[in-house]
C-alpha positions as CSV (number, residue, x, y, z in Angstrom):
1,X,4.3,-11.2,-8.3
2,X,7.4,-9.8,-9.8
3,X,10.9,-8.6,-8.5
4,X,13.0,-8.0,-11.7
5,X,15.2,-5.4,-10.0
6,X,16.4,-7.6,-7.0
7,X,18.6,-11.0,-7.0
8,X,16.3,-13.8,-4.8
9,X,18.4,-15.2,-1.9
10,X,16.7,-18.6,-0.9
11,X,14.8,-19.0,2.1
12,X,16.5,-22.2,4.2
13,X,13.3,-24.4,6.2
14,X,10.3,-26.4,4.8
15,X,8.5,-24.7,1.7
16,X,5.0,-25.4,3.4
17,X,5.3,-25.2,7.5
18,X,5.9,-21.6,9.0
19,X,7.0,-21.7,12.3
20,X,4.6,-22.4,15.5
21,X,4.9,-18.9,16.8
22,X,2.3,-16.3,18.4
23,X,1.3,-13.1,16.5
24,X,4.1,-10.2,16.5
25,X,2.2,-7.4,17.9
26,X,3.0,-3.4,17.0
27,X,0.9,-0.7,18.8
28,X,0.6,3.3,17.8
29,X,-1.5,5.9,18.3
30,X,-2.9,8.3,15.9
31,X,-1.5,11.5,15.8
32,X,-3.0,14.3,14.0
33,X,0.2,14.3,11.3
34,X,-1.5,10.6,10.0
35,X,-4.8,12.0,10.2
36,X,-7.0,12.7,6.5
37,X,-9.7,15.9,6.1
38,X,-12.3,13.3,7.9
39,X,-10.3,13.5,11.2
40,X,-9.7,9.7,11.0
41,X,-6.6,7.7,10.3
42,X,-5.4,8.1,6.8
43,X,-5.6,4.8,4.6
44,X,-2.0,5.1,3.1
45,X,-0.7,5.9,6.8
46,X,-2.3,2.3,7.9
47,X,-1.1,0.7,5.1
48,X,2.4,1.6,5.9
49,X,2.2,0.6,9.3
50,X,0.8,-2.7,8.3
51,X,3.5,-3.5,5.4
52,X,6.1,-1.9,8.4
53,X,4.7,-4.9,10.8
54,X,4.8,-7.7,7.8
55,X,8.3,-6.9,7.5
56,X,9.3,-7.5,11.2
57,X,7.3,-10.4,10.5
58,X,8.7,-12.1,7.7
59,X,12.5,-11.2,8.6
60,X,12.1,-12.9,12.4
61,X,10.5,-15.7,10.2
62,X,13.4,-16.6,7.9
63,X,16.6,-14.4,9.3
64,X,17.1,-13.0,6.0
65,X,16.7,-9.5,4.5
66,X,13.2,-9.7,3.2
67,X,11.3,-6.8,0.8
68,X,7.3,-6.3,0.2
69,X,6.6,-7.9,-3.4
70,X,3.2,-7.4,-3.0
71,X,-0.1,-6.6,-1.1
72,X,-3.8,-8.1,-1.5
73,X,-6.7,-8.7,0.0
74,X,-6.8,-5.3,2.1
75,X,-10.0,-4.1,3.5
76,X,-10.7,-1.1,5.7
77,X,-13.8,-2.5,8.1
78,X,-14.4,1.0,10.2
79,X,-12.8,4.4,10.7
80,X,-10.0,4.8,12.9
81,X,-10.8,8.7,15.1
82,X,-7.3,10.6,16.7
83,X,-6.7,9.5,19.2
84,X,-7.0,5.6,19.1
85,X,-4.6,3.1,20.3
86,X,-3.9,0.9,17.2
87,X,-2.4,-2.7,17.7
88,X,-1.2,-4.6,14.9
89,X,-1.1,-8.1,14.3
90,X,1.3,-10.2,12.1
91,X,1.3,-13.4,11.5
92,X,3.1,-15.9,9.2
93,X,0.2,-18.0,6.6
94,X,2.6,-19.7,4.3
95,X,6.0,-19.7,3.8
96,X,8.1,-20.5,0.6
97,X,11.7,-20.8,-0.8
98,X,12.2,-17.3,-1.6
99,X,8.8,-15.9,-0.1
100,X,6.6,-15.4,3.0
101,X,3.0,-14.7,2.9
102,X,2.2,-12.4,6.0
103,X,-1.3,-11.7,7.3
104,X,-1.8,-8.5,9.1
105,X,-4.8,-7.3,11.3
106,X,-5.3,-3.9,12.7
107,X,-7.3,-3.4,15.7
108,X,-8.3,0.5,17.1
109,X,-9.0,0.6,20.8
110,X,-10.7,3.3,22.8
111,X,-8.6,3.9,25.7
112,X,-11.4,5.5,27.8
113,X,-14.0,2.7,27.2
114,X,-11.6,-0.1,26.4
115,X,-13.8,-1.5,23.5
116,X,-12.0,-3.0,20.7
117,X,-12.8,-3.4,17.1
118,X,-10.9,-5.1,13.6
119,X,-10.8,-1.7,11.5
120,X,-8.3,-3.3,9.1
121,X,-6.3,-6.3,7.2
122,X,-4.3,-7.3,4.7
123,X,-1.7,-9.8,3.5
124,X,1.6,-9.1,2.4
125,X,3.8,-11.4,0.0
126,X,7.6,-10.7,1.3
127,X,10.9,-12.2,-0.8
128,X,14.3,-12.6,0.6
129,X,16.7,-10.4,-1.2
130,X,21.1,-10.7,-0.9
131,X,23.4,-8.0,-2.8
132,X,22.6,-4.6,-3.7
133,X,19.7,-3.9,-5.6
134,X,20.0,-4.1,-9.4
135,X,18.3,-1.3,-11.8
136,X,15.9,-2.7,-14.3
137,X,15.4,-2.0,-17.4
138,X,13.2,0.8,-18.8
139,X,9.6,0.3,-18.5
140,X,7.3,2.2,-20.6
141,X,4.2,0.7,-19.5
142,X,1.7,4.0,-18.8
143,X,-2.1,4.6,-18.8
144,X,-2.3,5.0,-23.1
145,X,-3.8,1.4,-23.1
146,X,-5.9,1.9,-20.3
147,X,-9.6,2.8,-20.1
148,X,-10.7,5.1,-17.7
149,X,-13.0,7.9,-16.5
150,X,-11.5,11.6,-16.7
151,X,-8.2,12.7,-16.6
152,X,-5.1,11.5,-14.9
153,X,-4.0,12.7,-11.3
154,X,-0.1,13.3,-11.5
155,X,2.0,14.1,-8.8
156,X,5.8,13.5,-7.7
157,X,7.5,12.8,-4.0
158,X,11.5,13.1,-3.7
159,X,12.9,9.5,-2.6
160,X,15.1,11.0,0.9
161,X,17.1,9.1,3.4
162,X,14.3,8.9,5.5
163,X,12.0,7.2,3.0
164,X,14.1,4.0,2.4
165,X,15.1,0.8,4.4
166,X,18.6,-1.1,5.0
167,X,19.0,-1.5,1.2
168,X,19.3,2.2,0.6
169,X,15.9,1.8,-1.7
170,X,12.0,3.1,-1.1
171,X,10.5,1.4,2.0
172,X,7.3,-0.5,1.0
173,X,5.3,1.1,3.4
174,X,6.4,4.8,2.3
175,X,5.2,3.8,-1.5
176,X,1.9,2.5,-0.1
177,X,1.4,5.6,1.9
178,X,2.1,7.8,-1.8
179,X,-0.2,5.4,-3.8
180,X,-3.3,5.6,-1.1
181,X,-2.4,9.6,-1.4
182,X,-2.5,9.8,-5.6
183,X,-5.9,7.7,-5.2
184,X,-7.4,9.8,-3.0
185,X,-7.0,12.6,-5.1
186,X,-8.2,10.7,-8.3
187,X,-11.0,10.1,-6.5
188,X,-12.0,13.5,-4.8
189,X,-11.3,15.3,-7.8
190,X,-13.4,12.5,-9.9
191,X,-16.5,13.0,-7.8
192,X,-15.9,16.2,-5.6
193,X,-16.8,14.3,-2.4
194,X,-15.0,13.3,0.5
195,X,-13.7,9.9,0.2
196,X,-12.1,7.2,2.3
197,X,-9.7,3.9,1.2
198,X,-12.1,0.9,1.5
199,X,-10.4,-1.3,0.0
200,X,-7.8,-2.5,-2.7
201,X,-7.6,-5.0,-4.8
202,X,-3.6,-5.7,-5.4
203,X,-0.6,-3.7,-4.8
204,X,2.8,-5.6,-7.1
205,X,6.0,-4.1,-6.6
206,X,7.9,-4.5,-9.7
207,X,11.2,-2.6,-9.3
208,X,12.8,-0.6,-6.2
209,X,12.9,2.7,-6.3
210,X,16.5,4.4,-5.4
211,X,17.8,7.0,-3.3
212,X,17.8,10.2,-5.0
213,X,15.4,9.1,-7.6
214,X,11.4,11.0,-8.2
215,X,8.8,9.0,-7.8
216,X,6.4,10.0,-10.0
217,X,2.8,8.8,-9.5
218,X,0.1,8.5,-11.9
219,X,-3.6,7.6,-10.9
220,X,-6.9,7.3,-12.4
221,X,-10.4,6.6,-12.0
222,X,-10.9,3.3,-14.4
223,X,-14.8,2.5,-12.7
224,X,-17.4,3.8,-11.1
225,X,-20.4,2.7,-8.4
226,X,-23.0,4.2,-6.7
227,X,-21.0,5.3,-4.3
228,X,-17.2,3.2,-5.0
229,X,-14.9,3.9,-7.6
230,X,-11.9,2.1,-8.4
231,X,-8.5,3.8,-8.6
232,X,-5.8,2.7,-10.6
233,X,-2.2,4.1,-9.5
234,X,1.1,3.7,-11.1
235,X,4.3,4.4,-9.8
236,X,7.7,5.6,-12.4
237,X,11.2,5.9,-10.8
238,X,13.0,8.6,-12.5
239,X,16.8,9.0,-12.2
240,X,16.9,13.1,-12.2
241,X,20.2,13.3,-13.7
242,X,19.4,11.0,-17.1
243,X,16.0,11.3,-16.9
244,X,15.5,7.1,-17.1
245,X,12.2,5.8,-16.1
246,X,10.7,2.5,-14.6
247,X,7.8,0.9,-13.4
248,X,8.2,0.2,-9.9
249,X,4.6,-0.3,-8.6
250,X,1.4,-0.8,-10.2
251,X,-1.5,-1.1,-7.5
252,X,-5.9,-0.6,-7.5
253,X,-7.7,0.5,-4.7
254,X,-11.3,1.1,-4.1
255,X,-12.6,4.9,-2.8
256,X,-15.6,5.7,-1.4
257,X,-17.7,8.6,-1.1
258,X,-19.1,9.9,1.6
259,X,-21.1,13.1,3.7
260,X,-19.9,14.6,6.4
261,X,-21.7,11.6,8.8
262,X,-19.1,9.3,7.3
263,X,-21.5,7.2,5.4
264,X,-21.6,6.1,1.9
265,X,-23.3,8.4,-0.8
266,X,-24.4,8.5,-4.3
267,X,-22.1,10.1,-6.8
268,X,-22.2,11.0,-10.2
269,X,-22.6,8.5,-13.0
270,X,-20.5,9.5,-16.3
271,X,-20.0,7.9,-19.1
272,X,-17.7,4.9,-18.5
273,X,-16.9,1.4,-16.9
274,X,-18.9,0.3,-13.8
275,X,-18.4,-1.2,-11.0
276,X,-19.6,-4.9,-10.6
């Protein structure tokens, strides 16, 4: 985990004990606007709204300004259809000097039938931040050392007003939503399939991305499956002005293939890494 651009403020309390408090619930429901090609709830739209709840989370924990340093352990159990309720669960695991670990569970219910089902999760590593946030230095790091499987997905999303938090800098959940999108498209263009988020392995957030500034995404395919590839997405600030570059956010996520019923299927095998 890695914050270079921001100035750590210290988290007062134990180091070990988070506070005896219950859950911090969030509820939605899913409108077609968060909605992929499949009809369901769009992986990078959850993930926001999961990194949106970790946030609440971890600032009622420590009363300080807190931002998303990074994400693991995410899993997408079952499909979310329009129209679901979605409630959101937060809770603090462990809690540090300068950090909070936050797990978050997302349950879809069916109004009508009132059943209830865990259709995702993830934990969320949060750091306390003071002072505006710091530029840092130019990072070259890109895909040249990296092996993968067909060419690189590029795309580009202006950072607006509505897109950042109280520091004036890319929300977490806005760069998750961006990264799940430039996977997806990796992926579908990889194996010409539909495909869903299943899974990712680790989001790190590395830098914050300003105001004003491109963010300019770069994913590729770097294994295959039977029917899973893994996607690896990186994500550049750009100052338009200068033209100075970062790395901000470096994350992998697993895409899966699948027909039309929503199940898992069999895609090409070229030459390359695979999976497992």
């Amino acid at each position: 985990m890695r914050m270079e651009a921001m100035e750590h403020a210290a988290v007062e309390g134990t180091a070990v004990s988070p506070s005896n408090t219950a859950p911090t619930l969030m509820v939605d429901v899913v409108f077609p606007e968060q909605m992929n090609h499949h009809g369901t709830l769009f992986g990078g739209a959850a993930l926001a709204l999961m990194d949106k709840l970790a946030f609440l989370v971890a600032t009622r924990e420590t009363r300080c300004p807190m931002v998303t340093a990074s994400s693991g352990r995410i899993d997408f159990h079952h499909p979310i259809p329009q129209g679901r309720l979605v409630e959101l669960s937060g809770q603090v695991l462990r809690r540090g000097r300068r950090s909070v670990e936050v797990q978050v569970d997302l349950t879809a219910e069916d109004l009508t039938s009132g059943v209830k089902e865990t259709s995702a999760s993830a934990r969320f590593v949060l750091v306390a931040v003071e002072g505006p946030a710091t530029i840092a230095p130019p990072d070259d790091e890109s895909f040249a050392a990296l092996a993968g499987i067909g060419d690189i997905t590029h795309m580009v999303e202006m950072v607006f007003p509505g897109h950042t938090n109280h520091h004036g800098t890319l929300f977490g959940g806005q760069a998750l939503a961006w990264l799940g999108k430039a996977a997806m498209v990796a992926a579908s263009r990889h194996c010409r399939l539909p495909v869903v988020m299943a899974a990712s392995e680790r989001v790190d957030f590395h830098a914050p991305v300003l105001e004003g500034e491109i963010a300019d995404l770069a994913a590729r395919v770097v294994a295959v499956g039977n029917s899973a590839m893994t996607v690896e997405v990186l994500m550049h600030a750009e100052a338009l002005l200068t033209g100075q570059r970062r790395l901000c956010t470096r994350g992998r996520f697993t895409m899966v293939a699948v027909g039309y019923d929503g199940r898992p299927v069999p895609i090409a095998r070229p030459l390359g890494r695979r999976l497992g």
